[in-house]
Structure formats: structure tokens, C-alpha cells
Backbone as XML, in Angstrom:
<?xml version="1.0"?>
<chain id="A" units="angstrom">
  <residue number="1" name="UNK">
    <atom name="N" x="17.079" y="-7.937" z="-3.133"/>
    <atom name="CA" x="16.957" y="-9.090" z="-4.003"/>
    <atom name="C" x="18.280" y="-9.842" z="-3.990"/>
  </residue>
  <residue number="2" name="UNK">
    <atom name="N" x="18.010" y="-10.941" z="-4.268"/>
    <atom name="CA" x="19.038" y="-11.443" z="-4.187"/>
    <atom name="C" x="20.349" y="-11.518" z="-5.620"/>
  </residue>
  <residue number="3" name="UNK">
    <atom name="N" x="21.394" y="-11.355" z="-5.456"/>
    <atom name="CA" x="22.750" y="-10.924" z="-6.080"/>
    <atom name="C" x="22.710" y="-12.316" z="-7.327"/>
  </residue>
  <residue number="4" name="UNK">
    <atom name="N" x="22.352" y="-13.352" z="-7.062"/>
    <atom name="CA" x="22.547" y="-14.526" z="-7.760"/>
    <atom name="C" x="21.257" y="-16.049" z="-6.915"/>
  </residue>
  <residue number="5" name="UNK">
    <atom name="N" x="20.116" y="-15.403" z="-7.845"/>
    <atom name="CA" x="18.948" y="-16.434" z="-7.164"/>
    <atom name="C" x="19.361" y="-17.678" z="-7.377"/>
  </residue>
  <residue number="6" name="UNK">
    <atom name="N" x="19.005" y="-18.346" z="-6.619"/>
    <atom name="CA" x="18.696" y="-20.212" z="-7.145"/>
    <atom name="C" x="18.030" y="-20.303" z="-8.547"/>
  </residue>
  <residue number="7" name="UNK">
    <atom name="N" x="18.830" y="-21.376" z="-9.511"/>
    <atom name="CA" x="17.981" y="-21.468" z="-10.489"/>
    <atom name="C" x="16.216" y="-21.200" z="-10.853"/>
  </residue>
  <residue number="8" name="UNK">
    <atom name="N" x="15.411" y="-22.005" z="-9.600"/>
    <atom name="CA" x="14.424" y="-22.533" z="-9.364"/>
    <atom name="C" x="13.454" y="-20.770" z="-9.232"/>
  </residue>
  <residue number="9" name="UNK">
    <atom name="N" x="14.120" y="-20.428" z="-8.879"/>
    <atom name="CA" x="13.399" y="-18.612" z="-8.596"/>
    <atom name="C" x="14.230" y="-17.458" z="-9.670"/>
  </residue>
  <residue number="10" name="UNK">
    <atom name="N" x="15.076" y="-17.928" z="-10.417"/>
    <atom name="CA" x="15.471" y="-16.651" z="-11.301"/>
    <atom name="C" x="14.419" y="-16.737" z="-12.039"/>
  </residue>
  <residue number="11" name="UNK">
    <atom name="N" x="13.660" y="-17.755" z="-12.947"/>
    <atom name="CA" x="12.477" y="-16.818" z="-13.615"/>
    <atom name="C" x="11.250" y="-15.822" z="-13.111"/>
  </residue>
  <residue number="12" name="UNK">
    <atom name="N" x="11.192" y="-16.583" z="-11.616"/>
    <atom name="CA" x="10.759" y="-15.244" z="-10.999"/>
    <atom name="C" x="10.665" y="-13.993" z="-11.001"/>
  </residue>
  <residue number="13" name="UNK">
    <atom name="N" x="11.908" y="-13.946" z="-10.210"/>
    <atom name="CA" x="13.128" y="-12.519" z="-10.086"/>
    <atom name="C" x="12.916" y="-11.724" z="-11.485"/>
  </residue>
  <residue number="14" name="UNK">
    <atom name="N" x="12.910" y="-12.266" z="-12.383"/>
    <atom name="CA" x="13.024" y="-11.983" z="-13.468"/>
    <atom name="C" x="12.062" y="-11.576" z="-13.924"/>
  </residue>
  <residue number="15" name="UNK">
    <atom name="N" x="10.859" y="-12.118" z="-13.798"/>
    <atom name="CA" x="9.564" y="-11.764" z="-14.345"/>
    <atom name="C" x="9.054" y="-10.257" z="-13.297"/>
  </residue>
  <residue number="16" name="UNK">
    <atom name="N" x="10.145" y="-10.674" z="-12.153"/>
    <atom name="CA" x="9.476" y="-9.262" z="-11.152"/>
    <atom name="C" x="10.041" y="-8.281" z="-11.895"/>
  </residue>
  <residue number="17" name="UNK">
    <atom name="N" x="11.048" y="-7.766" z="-12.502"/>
    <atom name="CA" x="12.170" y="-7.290" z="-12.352"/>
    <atom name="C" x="11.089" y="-6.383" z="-14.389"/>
  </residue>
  <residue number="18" name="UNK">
    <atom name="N" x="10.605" y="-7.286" z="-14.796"/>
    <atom name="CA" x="10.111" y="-6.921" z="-16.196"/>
    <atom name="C" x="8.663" y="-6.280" z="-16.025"/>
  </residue>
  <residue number="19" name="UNK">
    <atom name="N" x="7.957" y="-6.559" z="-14.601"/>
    <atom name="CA" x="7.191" y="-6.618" z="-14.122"/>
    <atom name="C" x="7.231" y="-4.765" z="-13.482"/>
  </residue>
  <residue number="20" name="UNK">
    <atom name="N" x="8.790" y="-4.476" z="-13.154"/>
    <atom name="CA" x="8.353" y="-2.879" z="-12.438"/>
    <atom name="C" x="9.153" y="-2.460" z="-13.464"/>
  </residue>
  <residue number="21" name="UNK">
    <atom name="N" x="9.544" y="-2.827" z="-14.333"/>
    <atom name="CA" x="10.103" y="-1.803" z="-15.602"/>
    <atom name="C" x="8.904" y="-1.092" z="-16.752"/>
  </residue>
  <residue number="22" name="UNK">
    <atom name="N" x="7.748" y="-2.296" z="-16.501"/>
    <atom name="CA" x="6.966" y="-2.254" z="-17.247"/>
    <atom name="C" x="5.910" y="-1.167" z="-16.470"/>
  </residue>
  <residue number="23" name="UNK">
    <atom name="N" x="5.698" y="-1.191" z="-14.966"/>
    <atom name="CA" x="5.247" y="-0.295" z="-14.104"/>
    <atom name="C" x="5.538" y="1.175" z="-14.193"/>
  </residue>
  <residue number="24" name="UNK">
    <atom name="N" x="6.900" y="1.088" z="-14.112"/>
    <atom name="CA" x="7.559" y="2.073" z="-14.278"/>
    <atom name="C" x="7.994" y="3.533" z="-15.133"/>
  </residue>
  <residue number="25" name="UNK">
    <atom name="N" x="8.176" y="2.267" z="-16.602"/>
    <atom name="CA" x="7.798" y="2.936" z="-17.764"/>
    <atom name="C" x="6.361" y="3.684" z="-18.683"/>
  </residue>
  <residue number="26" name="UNK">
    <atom name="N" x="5.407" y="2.631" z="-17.701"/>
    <atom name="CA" x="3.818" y="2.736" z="-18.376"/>
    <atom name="C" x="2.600" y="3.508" z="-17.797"/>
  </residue>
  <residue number="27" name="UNK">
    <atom name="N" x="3.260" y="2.973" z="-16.017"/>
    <atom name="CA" x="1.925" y="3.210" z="-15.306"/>
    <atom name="C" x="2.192" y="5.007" z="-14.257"/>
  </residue>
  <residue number="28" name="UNK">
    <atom name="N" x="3.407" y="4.388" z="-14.202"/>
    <atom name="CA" x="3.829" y="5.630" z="-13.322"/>
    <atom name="C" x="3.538" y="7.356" z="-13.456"/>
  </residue>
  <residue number="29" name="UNK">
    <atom name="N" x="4.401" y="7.218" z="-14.878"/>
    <atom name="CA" x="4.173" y="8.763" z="-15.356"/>
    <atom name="C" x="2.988" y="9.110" z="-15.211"/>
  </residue>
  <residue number="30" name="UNK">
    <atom name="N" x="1.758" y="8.404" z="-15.252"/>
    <atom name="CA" x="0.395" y="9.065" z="-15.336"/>
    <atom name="C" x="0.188" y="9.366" z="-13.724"/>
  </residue>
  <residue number="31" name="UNK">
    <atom name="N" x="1.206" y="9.327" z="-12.719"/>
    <atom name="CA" x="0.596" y="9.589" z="-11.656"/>
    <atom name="C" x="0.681" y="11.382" z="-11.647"/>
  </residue>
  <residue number="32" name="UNK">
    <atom name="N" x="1.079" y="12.053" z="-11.762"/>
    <atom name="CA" x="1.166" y="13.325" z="-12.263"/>
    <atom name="C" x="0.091" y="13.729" z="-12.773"/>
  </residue>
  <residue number="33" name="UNK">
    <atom name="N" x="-0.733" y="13.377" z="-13.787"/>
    <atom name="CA" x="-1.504" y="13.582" z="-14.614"/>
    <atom name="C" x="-3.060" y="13.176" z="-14.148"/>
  </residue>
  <residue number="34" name="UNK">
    <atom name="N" x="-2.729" y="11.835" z="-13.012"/>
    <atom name="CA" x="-4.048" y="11.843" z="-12.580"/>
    <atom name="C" x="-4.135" y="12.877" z="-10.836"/>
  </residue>
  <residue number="35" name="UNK">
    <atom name="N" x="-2.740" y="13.117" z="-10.233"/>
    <atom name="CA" x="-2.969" y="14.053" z="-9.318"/>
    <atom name="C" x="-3.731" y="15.394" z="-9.283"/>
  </residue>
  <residue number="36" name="UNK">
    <atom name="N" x="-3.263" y="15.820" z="-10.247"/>
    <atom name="CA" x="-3.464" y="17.069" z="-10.894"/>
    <atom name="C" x="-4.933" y="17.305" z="-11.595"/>
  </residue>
  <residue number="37" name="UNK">
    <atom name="N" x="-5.494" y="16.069" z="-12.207"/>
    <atom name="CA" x="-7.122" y="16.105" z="-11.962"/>
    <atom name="C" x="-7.741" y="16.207" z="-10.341"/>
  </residue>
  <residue number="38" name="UNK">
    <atom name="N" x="-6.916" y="15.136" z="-9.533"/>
    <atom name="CA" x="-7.712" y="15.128" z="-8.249"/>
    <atom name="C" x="-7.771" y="16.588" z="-7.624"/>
  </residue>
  <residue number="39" name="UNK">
    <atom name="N" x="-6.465" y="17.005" z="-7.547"/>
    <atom name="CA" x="-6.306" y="18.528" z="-6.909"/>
    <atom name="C" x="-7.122" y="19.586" z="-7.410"/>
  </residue>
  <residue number="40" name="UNK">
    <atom name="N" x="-7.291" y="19.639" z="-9.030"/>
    <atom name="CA" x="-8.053" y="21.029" z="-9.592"/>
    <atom name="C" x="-9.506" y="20.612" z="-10.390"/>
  </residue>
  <residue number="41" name="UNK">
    <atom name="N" x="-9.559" y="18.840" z="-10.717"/>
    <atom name="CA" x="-10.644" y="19.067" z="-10.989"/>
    <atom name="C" x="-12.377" y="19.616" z="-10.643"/>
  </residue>
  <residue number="42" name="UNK">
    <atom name="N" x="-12.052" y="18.950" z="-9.282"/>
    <atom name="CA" x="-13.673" y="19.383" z="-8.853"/>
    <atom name="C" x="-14.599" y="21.383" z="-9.220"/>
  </residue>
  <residue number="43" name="UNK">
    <atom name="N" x="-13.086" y="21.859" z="-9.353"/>
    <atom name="CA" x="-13.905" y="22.899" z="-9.598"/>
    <atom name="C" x="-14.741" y="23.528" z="-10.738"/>
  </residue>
  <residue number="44" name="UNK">
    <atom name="N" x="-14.572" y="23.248" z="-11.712"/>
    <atom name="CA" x="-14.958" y="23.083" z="-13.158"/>
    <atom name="C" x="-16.772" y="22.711" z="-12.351"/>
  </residue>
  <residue number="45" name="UNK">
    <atom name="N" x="-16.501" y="21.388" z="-12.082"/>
    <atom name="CA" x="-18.073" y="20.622" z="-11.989"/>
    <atom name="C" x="-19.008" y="21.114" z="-10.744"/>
  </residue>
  <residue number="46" name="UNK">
    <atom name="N" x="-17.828" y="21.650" z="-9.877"/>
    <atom name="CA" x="-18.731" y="21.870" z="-8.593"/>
    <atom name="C" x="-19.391" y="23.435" z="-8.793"/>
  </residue>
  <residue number="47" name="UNK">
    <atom name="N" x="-19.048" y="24.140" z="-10.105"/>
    <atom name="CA" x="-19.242" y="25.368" z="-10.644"/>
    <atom name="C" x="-21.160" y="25.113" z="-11.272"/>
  </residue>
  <residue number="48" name="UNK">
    <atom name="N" x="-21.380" y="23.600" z="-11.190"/>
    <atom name="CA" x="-23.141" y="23.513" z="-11.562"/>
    <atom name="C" x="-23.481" y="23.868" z="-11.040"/>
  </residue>
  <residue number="49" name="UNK">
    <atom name="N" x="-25.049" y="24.599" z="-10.719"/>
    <atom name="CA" x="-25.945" y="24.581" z="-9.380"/>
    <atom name="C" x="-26.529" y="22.799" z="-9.420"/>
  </residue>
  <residue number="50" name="UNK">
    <atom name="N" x="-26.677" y="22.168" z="-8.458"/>
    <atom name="CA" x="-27.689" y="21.173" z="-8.402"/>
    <atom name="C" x="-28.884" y="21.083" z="-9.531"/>
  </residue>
  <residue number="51" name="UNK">
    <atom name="N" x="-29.882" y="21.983" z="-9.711"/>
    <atom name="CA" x="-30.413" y="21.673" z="-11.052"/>
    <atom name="C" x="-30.176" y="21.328" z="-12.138"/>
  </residue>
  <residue number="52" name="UNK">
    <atom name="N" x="-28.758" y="21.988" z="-12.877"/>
    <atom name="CA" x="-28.128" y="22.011" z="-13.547"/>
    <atom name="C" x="-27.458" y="20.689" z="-13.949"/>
  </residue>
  <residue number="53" name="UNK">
    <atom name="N" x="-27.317" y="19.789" z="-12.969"/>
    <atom name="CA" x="-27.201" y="18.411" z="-13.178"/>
    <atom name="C" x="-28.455" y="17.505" z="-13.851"/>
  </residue>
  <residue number="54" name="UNK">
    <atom name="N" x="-29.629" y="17.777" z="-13.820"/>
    <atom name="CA" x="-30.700" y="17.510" z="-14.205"/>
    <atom name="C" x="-31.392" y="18.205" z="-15.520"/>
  </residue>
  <residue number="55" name="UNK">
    <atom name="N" x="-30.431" y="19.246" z="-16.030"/>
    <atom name="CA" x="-31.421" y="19.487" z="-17.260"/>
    <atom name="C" x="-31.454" y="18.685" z="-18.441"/>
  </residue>
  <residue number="56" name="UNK">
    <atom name="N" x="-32.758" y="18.651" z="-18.821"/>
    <atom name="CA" x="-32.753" y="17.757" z="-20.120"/>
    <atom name="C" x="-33.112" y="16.444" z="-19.228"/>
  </residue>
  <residue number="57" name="UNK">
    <atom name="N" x="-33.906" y="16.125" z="-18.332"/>
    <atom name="CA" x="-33.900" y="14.708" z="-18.076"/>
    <atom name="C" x="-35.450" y="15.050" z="-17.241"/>
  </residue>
  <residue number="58" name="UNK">
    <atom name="N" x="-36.259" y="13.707" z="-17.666"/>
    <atom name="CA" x="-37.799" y="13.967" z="-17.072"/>
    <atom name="C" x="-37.919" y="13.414" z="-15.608"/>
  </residue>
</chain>
């Protein structure tokens, strides 16, 4: 990035800059949290038999 933008692009820069703090701070940490479903969830569900997805339904 640049050290000292042109007027015309520091609100830019700027809006990028609030833009991965806000990423950073908000969105990120949950990547942990949604890995860790991908890796261990299926087994819980893949523990149905196929019928078992269907009970209770005509």
C-alpha cells in the first residue's frame, strides 16, 4: 500500500484498511470453529441408517 496515498484515494485506503480490521476482528476467528465442524462433524449424522432420516414423515 501505499506510504502516503493521493488525497483522491486515502478514503479508500482507508475504508480498506477498516474494512480487514473489521474482517479480522469478526470474521476470522470463526474460521477455527467452522473447520472443526467440517473435519468431525459428519460423524455424529452419518451415524443414521438411511431410514432413520425419514422417520416420522409419510
Amino acid at each position: 500500500m501505499l506510504e502516503n496515498p493521493l488525497p483522491e484515494y486515502r478514503a479508500f485506503y482507508q475504508a480498506k484498511i477498516k474494512t480487514a480490521r473489521f474482517y479480522i476482528q469478526r470474521i476470522l476467528p470463526r474460521a477455527s470453529g467452522h473447520a472443526t465442524c467440517v473435519v468431525n462433524g459428519a460423524y455424529s449424522m452419518m451415524a443414521l441408517e438411511v431410514e432413520e432420516f425419514f422417520l416420522g414423515q409419510k
